[in-house]
N, C-alpha and C positions, 0 to 999 in steps of 0.2 A: 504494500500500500504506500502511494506517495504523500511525503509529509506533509502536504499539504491537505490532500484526505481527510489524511488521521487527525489532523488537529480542526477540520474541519469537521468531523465526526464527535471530538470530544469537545469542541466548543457548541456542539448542538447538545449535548446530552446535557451538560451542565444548565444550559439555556431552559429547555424542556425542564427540569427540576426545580429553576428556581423560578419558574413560569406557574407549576403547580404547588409552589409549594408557599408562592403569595398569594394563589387561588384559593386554598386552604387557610390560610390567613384571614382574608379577605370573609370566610364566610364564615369562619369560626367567632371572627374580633368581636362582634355585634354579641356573643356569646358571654365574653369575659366581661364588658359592659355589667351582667347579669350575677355578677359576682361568682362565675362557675373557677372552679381550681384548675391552674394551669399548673403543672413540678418540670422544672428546667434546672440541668443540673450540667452545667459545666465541669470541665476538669483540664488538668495539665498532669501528663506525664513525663519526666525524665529517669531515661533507662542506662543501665552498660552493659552490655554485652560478647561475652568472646564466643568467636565461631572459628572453630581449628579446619574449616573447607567450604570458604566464602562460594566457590566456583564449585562446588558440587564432582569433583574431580575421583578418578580411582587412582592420580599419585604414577599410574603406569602410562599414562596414556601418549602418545606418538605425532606428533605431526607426518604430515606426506615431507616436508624439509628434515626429517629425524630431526626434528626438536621434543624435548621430551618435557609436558606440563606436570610440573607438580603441584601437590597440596600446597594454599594458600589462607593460612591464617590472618586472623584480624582484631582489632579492638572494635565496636561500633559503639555509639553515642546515638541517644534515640531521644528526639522531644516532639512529643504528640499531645497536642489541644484536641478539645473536641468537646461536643456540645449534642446533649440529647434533650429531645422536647418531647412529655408525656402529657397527653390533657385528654381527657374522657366529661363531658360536659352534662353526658346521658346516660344510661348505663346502654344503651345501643350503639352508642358513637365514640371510637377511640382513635386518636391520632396519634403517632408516636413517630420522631425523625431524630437522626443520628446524625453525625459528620465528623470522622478523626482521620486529619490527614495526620503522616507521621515522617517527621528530617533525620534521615539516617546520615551519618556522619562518619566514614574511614579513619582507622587513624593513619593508617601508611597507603591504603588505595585508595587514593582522594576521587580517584575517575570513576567511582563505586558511587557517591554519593548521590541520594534522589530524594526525591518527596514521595510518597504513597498517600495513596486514599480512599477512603472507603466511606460511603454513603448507604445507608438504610429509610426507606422511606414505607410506612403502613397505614392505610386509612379504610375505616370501614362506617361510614355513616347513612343511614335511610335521608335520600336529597328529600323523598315527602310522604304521603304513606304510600305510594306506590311505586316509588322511585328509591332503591339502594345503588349505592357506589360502592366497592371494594379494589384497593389498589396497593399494591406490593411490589416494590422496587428495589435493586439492590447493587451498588457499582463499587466496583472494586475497581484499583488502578494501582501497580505495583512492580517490582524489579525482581523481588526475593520467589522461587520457589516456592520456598514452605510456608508462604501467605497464600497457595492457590488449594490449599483442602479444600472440598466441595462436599456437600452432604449428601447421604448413599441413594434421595431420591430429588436429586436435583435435575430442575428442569431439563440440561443436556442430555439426560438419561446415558452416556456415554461415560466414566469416570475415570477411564483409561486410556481415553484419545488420545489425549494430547504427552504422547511421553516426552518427544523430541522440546518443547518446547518447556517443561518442568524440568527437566536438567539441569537447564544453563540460568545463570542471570540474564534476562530481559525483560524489559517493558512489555507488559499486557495489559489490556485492558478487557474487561468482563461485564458485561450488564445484562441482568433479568430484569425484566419487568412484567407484569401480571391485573389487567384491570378487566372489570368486569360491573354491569351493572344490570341490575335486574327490573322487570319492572312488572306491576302487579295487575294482571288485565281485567281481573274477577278473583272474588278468594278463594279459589283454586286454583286461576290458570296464570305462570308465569308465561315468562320472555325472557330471557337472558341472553346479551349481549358480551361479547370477550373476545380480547385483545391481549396476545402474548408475545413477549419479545426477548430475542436474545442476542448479547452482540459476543466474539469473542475476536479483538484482535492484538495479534502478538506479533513480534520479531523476526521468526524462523522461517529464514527461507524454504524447510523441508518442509514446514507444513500454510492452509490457507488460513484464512480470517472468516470468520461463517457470520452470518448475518441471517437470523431465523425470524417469522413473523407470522403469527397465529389468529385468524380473524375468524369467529365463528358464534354461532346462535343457538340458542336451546331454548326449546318449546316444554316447559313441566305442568305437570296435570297432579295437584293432591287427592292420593286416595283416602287419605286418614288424618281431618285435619288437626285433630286432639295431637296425632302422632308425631304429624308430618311427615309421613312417610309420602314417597312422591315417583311414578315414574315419568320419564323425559325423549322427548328426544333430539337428538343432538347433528349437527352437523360443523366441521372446520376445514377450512385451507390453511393450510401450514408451506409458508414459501423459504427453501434453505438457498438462499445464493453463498458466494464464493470469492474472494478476494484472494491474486497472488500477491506471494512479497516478491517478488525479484522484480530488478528493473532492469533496462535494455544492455544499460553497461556491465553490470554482474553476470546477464546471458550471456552477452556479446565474450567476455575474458572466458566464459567457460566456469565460473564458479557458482554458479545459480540452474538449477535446472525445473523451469515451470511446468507444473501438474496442470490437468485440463482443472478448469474453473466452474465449468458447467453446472447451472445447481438444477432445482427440480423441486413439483411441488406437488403435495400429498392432499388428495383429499377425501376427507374422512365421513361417513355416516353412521352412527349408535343411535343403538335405544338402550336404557339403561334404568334402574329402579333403584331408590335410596328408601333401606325399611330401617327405623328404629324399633328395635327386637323389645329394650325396655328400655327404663332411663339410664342403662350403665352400656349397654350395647347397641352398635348401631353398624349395619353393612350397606355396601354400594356393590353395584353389578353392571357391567355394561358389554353388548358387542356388536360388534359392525363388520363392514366392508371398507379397507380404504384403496386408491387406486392411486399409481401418480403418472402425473405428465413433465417431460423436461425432451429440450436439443438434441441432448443425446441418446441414441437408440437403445445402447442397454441402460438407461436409465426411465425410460417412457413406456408406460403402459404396463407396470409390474401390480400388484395386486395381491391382496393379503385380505383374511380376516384377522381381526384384530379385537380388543376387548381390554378388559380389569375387572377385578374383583376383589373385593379387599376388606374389614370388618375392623373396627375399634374399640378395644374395652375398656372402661374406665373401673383402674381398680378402687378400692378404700384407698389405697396407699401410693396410687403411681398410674400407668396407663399403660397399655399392650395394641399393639398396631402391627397388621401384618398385609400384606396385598399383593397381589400378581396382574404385570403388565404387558399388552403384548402392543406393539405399534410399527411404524415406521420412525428413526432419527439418520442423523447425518454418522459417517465415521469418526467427526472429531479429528479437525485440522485436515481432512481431506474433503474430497467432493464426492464421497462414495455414499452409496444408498445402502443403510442396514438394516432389517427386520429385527426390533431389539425386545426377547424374551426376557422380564425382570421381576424376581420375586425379591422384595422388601420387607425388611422387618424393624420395628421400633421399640423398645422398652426400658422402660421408667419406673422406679419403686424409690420409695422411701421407706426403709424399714424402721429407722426411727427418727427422729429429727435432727438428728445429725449427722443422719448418712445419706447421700442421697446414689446412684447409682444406675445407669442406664447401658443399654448394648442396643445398636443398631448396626444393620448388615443388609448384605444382596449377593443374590447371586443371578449373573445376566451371560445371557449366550449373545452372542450378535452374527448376522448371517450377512455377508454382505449379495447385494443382487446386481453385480455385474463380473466380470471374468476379472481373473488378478490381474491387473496390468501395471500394477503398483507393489511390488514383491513387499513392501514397506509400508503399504498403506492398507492395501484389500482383504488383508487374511481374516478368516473366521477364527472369531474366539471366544473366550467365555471368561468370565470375570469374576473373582469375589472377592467383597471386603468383609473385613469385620472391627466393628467397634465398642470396646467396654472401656466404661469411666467411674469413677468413684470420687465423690466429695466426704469430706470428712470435718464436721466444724470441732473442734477437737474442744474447745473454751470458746468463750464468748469475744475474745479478739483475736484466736488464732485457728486457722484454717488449711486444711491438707487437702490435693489434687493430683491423681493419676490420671494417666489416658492410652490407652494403646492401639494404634491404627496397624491394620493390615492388609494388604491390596495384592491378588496372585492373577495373572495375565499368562493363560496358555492360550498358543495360536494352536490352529490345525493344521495346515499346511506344513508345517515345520522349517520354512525358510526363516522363522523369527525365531529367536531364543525366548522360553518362556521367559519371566520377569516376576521377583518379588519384591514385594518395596514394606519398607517400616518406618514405623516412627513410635518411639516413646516419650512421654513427658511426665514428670513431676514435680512440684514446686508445694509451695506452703504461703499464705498471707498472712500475715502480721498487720493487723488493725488499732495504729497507734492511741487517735484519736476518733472522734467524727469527722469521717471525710476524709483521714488522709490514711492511705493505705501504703506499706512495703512489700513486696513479689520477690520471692526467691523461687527460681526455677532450673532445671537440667532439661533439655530433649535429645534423644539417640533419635539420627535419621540412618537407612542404609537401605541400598537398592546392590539383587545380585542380578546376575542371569544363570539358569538352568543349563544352560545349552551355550555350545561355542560354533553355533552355526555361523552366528555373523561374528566375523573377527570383529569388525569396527565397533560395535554394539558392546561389546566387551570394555571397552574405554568408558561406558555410564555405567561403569557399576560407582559405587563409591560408599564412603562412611562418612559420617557429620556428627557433631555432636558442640553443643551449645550452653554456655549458662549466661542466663539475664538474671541482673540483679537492677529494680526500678523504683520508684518510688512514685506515686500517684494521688493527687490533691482533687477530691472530686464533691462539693459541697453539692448539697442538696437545697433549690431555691420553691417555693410554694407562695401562690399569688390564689 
């Protein structure tokens, strides 16, 4: 993408947020007039941090000139503002927005230094009694790796696309967004209108930039209005275009080699029924037909049913969420079409008020639907994560946190090396005062490979390992 694009692209996103987010203003202000509570809670953090493989390196790795890159340690200096706004006016209507950019600071790789950021934006308010809004936004913008975890049912539904480009330090940028609004034709019959969006662009000349857009309508019928249980039915176009990174002169020398860009677009039709079993259980069910159209031949005219199914329980003490997804998505930094099988799981307990504890996992096959022509991009594979965490408030101003991430990537073709990736963390909070908090932390990262099929591929393997020590001034304000 030319730089001109890209900052053309993120001078629109930032525009578009803060377009809605004086909209929201605007219609909220007339509110606080009325004496309702607004909680705004600024904060300042300064961190320091040592990272013994700033560059994600295995220490063995080769240039084509036999230059040989080694591990590169660093000091980093981290000071991160940021500012959250909670205001609920109704007990129907919640608006909640974030913003923490954060100034990383080298001490000896000064050319490392960046700004990061990250914006959270949630609003869920009925515009009248027949009119709701719901809108969920979320942009990240970053250099570091290990700021791109993704949650195991995140809109890309892909969680292992992108390797090439989690490697390395570079600039990416990420943004979901999610709005929808419903609207009430009779007290049974909805409409609902939605719009979904995704951007994801990065650096790596070996992979593209996707740019996804979801526009679609659902027709719901209540059968049980005590219940609300409801069935619907649905229809979306889902458009994935493609952006290369290489430009003419990087072709031209031979050090860039552009993939087809060609994107394609899905369209989808479900019928689907939401029954609440009691007040602690509640399932969704849906299936359809989706079909897609795009330029290119083996990408037009493929065809799938498709569907979900999924139930939530809400325990005394925590909550259980499980669900199976079948659709069309992109490969993730390619232009390839996958049929992506995905069974999810979420769980949440409190066994007592001091512990609190949850595990979330997937497991997804991905099929891709055109011939490998991409030894690097096309292969079928299947993916699993897994995730258990534990809080521990040990006393009343000191707190303990584990985490441990795991991600296994087998292809089938076996021209790829399978791939495991890890990451551990642990830390503890120290709660001096009100408001002002200490963070002591460790995290172990390490990615191997299974397989020495691909020499080159063998250079991402690598170890990391991290301690921040921060401190953080976050007062709590109430109007």
């Amino acid at each position: 993408m030319s730089q001109e694009r890209e900052e053309f692209m993120t001078i629109g996103m930032w525009g578009r947020k803060l377009l809605l987010t004086l909209l929201m203003v605007s219609l909220l202000g007339p509110a606080l007039a009325r004496s309702q509570v607004l909680t705004l809670t600024p904060s300042l953090t300064v961190g320091e941090r040592y990272d013994d493989n700033i560059f994600q390196r295995s220490g063995d790795q080769v240039l084509a000139n036999g230059q040989r890159l080694k591990k590169v340690d660093d000091f980093i200096t981290t000071i991160s503002p940021a500012v959250q706004l909670h205001y609920i006016p109704r007990p129907e209507t919640v608006l909640a927005f974030e913003y923490q950019p954060a100034f990383e600071f080298f001490a000896d790789n000064h050319d490392q230094n960046y700004v990061s950021h990250r914006l959270e934006l949630n609003v869920e308010t009925p515009l009248s009694r027949r009119f709701a809004l719901k809108v969920d936004e979320r942009l990240v913008v970053t250099e570091e790796p290990g700021d791109r975890t993704r949650e195991v049912d995140d809109l890309g539904g892909n969680l292992d696309g992108r390797a090439a480009s989690n490697e390395v330090r570079q600039r990416s940028i990420r943004n979901t967004a999610d709005i929808s609004l419903a609207v009430g034709l009779t007290p049974r019959i909805s409409l609902g209108l939605l719009f979904e969006n995704l951007l994801e662009d990065v650096e790596d000349n070996d992979e593209l930039d996707e740019f996804r857009y979801a526009i679609g309508t659902e027709l719901g019928y209540l059968t049980n209005v005590a219940r609300e249980n409801r069935a619907f039915l649905a229809y979306a176009a889902t458009i994935f275009t493609f952006s290369n990174n290489c430009n003419a002169m990087e072709q031209a020398v031979g050090i860039c080699n552009p993939q087809n860009d060609e994107g394609f677009t899905v369209h989808t039709l479900n019928v689907g029924y939401e029954h609440n079993l009691s007040a602690t259980l509640s399932a969704r069910a849906t299936l359809g037909y989706a079909t897609t159209v795009s330029d290119r031949n083996d990408l037009d005219g493929n065809s799938a049913v498709v569907g979900s199914i999924g139930f939530i329980k809400t325990l005394r003490t925590g909550q259980l969420a499980l669900s199976y997804e079948r659709d069309f998505t992109s490969g993730g930094g390619t232009s390839d079409e996958v049929i992506a099988n995905r069974l999810i799981g979420r769980f949440r307990f409190q066994p007592t008020p001091k512990i609190t504890a949850a595990l979330s996992g997937s497991v997804a096959i991905f099929k891709s639907q055109q011939e490998n022509v991409a030894t690097f991009n096309d292969d079928d594979r299947t993916f699993f994560t897994i995730r258990p965490s534990i809080q521990y408030q040990m006393l009343r101003y000191l707190g303990a946190k584990a985490e441990y991430r795991l991600g296994l990537s087998k292809f089938k073709e076996g021209e790829r090396a399978d791939r495991t990736d890890q990451q551990f963390s642990v830390g503890a909070v120290l709660a001096i005062r009100a408001g002002l908090f200490v963070d002591l932390s460790y995290q172990y990262r390490n990615r191997i490979f299974d397989s020495t099929v691909e020499d080159d591929r063998e250079n991402g393997q690598f170890t990391r390992n991290e301690i921040l020590l921060s401190v953080t001034y976050q007062p709590t304000l109430r109007f």
